[in-house]
C-alpha positions in Angstrom: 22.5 15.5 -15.3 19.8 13.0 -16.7 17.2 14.1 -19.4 13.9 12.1 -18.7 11.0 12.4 -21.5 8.0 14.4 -20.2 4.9 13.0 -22.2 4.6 16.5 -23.6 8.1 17.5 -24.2 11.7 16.8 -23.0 12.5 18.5 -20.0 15.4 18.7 -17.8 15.1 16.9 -13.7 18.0 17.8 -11.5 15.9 16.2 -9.3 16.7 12.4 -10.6 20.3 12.7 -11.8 22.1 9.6 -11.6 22.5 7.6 -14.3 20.2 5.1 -15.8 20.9 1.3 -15.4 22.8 -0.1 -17.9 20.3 -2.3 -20.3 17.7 -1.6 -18.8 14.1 -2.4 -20.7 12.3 0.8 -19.8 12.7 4.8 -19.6 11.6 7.0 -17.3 9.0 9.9 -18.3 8.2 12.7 -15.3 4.6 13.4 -15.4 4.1 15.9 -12.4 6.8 17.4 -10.2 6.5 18.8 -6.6 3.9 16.3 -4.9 3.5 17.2 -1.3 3.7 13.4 0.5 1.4 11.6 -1.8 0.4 7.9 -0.5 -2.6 6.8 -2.3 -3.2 6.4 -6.0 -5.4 4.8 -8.2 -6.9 5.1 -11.8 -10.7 6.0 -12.1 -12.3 3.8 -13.8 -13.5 4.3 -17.8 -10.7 6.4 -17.4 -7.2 7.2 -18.1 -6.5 9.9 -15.6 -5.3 9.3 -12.0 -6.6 10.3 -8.2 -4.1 10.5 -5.9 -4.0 11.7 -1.8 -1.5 13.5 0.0 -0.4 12.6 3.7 -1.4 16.3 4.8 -5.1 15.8 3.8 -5.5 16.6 0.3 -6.9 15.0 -2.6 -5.4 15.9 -6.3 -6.3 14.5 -9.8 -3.7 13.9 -12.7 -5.3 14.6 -16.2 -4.0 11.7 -18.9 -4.5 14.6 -21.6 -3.5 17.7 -20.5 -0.8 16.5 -17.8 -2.5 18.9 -15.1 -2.6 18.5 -11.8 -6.0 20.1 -10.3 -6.8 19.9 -6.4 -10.3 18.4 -5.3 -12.4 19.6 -2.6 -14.2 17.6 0.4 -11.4 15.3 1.8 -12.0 14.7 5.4 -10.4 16.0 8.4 -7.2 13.9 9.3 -4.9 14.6 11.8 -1.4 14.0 9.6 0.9 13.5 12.3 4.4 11.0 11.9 3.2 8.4 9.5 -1.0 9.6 10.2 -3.0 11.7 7.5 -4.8 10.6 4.3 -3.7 7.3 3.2 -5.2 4.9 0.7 -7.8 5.7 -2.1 -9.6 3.2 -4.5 -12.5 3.9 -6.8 -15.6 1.5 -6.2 -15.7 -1.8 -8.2 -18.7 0.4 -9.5 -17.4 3.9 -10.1 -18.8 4.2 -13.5 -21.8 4.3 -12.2 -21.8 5.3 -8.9 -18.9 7.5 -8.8 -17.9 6.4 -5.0 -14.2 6.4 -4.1 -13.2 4.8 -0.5 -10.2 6.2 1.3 -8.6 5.3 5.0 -7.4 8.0 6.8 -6.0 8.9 10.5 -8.6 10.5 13.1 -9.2 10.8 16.5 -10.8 7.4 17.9 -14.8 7.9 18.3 -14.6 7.4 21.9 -11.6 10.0 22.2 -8.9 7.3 23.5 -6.5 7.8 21.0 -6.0 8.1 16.7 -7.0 5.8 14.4 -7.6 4.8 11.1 -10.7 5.1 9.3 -12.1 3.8 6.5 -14.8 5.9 4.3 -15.9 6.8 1.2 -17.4 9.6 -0.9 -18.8 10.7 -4.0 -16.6 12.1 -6.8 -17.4 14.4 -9.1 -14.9 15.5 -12.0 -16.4 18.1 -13.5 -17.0 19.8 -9.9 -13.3 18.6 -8.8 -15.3 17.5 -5.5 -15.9 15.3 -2.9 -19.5 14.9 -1.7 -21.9 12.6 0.9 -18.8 11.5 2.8 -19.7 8.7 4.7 -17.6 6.6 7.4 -17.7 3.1 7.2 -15.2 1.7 10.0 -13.4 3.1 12.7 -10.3 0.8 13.5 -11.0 -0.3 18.1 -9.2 0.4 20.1 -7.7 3.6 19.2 -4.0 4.4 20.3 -1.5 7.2 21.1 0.7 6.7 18.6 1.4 8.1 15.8 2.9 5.3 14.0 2.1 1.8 12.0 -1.6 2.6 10.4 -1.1 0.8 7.6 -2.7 1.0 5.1 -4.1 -0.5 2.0 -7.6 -0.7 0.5 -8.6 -4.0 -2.2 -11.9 -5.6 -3.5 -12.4 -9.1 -3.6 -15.7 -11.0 -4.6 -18.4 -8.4 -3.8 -16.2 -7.4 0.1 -13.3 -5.0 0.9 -10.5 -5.6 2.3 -8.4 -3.6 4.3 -4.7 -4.0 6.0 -3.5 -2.1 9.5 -0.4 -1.7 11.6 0.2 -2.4 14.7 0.6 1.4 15.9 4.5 0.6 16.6 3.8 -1.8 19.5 6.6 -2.5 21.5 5.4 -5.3 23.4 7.2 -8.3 21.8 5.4 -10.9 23.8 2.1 -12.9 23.7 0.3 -9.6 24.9 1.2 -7.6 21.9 -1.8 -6.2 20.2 -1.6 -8.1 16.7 -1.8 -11.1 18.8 -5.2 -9.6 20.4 -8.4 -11.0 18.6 -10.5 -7.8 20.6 -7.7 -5.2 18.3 -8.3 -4.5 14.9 -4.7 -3.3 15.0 -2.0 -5.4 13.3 -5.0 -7.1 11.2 -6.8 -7.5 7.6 -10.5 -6.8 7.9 -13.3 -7.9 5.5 -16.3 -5.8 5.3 -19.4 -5.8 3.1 -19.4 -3.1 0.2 -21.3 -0.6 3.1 -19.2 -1.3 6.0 -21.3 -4.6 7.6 -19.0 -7.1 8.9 -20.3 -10.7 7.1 -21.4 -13.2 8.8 -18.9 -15.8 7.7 -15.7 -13.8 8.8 -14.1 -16.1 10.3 -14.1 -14.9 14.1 -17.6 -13.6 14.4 -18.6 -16.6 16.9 -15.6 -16.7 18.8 -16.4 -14.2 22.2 -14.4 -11.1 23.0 -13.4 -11.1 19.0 -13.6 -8.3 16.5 -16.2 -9.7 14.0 -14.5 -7.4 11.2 -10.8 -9.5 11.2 -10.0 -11.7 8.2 -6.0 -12.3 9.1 -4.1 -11.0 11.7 -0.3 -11.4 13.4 0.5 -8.7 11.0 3.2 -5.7 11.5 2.4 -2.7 9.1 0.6 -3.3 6.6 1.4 -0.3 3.4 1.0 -3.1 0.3 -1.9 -5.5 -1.1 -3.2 -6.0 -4.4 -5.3 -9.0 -5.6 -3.6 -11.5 -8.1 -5.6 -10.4 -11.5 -5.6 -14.8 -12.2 -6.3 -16.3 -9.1 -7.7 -13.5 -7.2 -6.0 -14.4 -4.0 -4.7 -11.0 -1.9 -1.3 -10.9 -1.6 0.4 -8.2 1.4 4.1 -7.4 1.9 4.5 -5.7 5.4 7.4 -4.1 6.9 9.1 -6.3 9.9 11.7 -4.6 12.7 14.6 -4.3 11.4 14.9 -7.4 8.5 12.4 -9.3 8.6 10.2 -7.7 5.7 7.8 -10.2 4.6 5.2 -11.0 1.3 2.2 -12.6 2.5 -0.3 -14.6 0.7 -3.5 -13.5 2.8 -5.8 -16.1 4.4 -9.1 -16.8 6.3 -8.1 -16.7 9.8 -4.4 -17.2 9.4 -2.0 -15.7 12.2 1.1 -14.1 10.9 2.3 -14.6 13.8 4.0 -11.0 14.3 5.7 -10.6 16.8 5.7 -13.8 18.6 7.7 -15.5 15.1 9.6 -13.1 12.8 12.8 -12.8 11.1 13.7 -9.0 11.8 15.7 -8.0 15.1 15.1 -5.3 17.1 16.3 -1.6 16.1 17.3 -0.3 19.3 19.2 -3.2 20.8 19.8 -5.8 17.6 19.3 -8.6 19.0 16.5 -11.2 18.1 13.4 -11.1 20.4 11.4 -13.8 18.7 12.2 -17.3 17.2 12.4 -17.4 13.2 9.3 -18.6 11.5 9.2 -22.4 11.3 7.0 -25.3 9.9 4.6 -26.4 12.7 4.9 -23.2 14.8 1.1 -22.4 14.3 1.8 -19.4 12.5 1.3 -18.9 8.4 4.7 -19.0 7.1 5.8 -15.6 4.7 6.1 -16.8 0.7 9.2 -14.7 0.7 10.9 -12.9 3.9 14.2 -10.5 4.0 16.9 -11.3 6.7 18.0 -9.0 10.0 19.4 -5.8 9.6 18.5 -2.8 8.5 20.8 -2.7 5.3 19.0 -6.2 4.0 15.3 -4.8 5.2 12.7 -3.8 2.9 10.3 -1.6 4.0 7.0 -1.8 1.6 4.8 0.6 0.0 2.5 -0.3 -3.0 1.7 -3.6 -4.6 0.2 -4.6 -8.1 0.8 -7.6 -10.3 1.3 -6.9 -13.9 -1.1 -7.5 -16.2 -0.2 -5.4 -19.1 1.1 -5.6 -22.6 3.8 -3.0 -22.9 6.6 -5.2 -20.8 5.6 -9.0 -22.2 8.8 -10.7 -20.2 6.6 -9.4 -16.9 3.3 -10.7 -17.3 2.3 -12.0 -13.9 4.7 -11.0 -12.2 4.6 -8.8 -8.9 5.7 -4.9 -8.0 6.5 -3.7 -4.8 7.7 -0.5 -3.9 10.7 0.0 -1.2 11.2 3.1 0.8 14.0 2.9 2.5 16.4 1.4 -0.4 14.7 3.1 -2.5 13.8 0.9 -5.8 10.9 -1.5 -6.8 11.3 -4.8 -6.6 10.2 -7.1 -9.4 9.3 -10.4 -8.5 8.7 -13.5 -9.9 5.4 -15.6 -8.6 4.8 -19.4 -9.1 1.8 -20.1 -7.2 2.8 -19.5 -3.6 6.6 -19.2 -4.0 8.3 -16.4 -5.0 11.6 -15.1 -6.2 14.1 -12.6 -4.6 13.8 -8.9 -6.6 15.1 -7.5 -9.6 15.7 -4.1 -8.7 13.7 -1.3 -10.8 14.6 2.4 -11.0 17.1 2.1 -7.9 19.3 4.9 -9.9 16.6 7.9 -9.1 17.0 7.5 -5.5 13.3 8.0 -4.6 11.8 6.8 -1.9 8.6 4.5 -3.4 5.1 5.2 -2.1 2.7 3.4 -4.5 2.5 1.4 -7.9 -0.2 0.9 -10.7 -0.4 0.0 -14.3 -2.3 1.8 -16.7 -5.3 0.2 -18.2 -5.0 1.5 -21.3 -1.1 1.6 -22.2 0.2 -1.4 -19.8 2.6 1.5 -18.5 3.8 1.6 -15.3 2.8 4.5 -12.7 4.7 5.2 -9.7 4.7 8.1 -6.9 7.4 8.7 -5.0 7.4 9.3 -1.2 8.6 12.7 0.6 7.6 16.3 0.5 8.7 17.5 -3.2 8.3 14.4 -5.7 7.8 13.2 -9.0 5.1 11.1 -10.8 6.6 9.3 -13.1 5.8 6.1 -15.4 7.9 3.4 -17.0 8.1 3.2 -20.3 9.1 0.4 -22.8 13.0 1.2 -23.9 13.1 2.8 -27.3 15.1 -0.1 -29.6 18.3 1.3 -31.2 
């Protein structure tokens, strides 16, 4: 048995009860216990205190100061089915004053073919512990039956969100495959005014039979983004078939190519079904990739770049969560290359759902994935 520090008192977590790594720069404090599938987090803004969703349709806030958990009212209605339910959340570029969160979350298509994703957002008040005005924005066409692949992950970028979908598990691993189909939002990265208006300069709006909305598409699942704090690019990592994980740099009109080039095999059969990616194949190349197989795969779930002060050796570099090995990677990014992992935290054996850093204390937050798990943050490693 493992004591972690709670940031109240010490407390004792059968839960996590291997030992730590050896050297390792940072300890482990358990904030809350018992989450119900969380997915999204994100600070509020002017704030030290976290909102977080749950898969099943619920919205919860962590208090910085107290350490509480409290429950908030007005989430929409999701259908939180396989991998469906509430997903992402992220406060408004302008929450201080507006008080507007946006979330994506899994509903029956408008037109009744199908689920989808939606994107939406609401007004939060603490005090109340409620949601108000919800309001959708975008409904992801054509809806699907599937309850798989939704992605997703919600960023800002120069006055435009951005948000990153699956393919809803397509099988089809030729030229017809939805990610490949300029009329599907599936499989894509849309760009959308602050209201949900799709801008005039995306880059397929002219081209017939399109959706306007797409920024990027050729893309698997999409569960990671975050926007590089110095260059503001957006950066993706996306879970391949089998292997073939990749990190993507995101850009205007690029093709990821999924699944016509990849570097995954398939599960049921393992054997390769597309050609590698390669230079001159007309698809955007990944900035990092993980082989075939499903003990070398790395299947994503939150993204942020570090930009804090409490861990100095990782300024600027990149955290991605992995679910089904179960650590965060920590990578190293020059530009658009980027190194393999470090492995963070791989001795809790938690599935990783999301990552952020705290504004105020440069810590690092983390939710695990599943039906009874921790938040937890890492902390600098007390010198001897």
């Amino acid at each position: 048995m493992r004591l972690f520090r709670n940031s109240t008192a010490l407390v004792t977590a059968t839960l996590l009860a291997l030992p730590a790594v050896a050297d390792a720069p940072y300890e482990v404090e358990i904030l809350a216990e018992g989450l119900d599938r969380p997915w999204g987090m994100a600070f509020l803004p002017g704030t030290q205190d976290l909102i977080i969703t749950k898969r099943g349709g619920s919205v919860a806030l962590w208090h910085h100061d107290s350490g509480e958990v409290t429950e908030v009212s007005g989430a929409p209605d999701v259908i939180s089915d396989g991998q469906g339910g509430l997903l992402d959340v992220a406060p408004a570029p302008d929450f201080e004053d507006s008080h507007m969160v946006y979330m994506t979350w899994v509903a029956e298509h408008e037109d009744g073919e199908g689920t989808t994703t939606h994107l939406g957002r609401a007004v939060l008040d603490r005090d109340d512990g409620a949601l108000s005005d919800l309001e959708v924005l975008h409904v992801v066409s054509p809806g699907v039956d599937s309850s798989g692949h939704f992605g997703s992950r919600i960023v800002f970028h120069d006055g435009h969100v951005f948000v990153g979908f699956g393919d809803r598990n397509s099988k089809e691993f030729g030229p017809d495959h939805i990610a490949q189909d300029l009329s599907s939002e599936n499989g894509a990265v849309i760009r959308l005014t602050m209201d949900g208006e799709i801008p005039e300069d995306n880059p397929f709006v002219d081209v017939e039979g399109a959706a306007g909305a797409i920024w990027s598409y050729g893309h698997r699942n999409i569960q990671a983004m975050a926007v590089h704090p110095d260059t503001g690019e957006i950066w993706l990592a996306e879970h391949g078939e089998a292997g073939g994980d990749e990190v993507n740099l995101v850009q205007r009109g690029g093709n990821y190519g999924w699944p016509l080039a990849a570097f995954g095999v398939d599960y049921r059969t393992g054997e390769q079904f597309a050609n590698p990616h390669q230079e001159g194949d007309g698809f955007v190349m990944p900035a990092y990739h993980w082989p075939p197989g499903r003990d070398a795969h790395f299947p994503p779930s939150g993204m942020t770049f570090y930009d804090g002060d409490a861990f100095g050796d990782w300024q600027g570099r990149m955290l991605v969560g992995n679910l089904f090995h179960r650590y965060i990677g920590l990578f190293s990014v020059d530009g658009e290359q980027v190194s393999s992992p470090e492995r963070l935290v791989e001795d809790l054996d938690l599935r990783i759902r999301e990552i952020e850093v705290g504004p105020e204390d440069g810590f690092i937050y983390v939710i695990a994935d599943g039906e009874d798990v921790p938040l937890f943050r890492l902390v600098p490693a007390e010198s001897d």
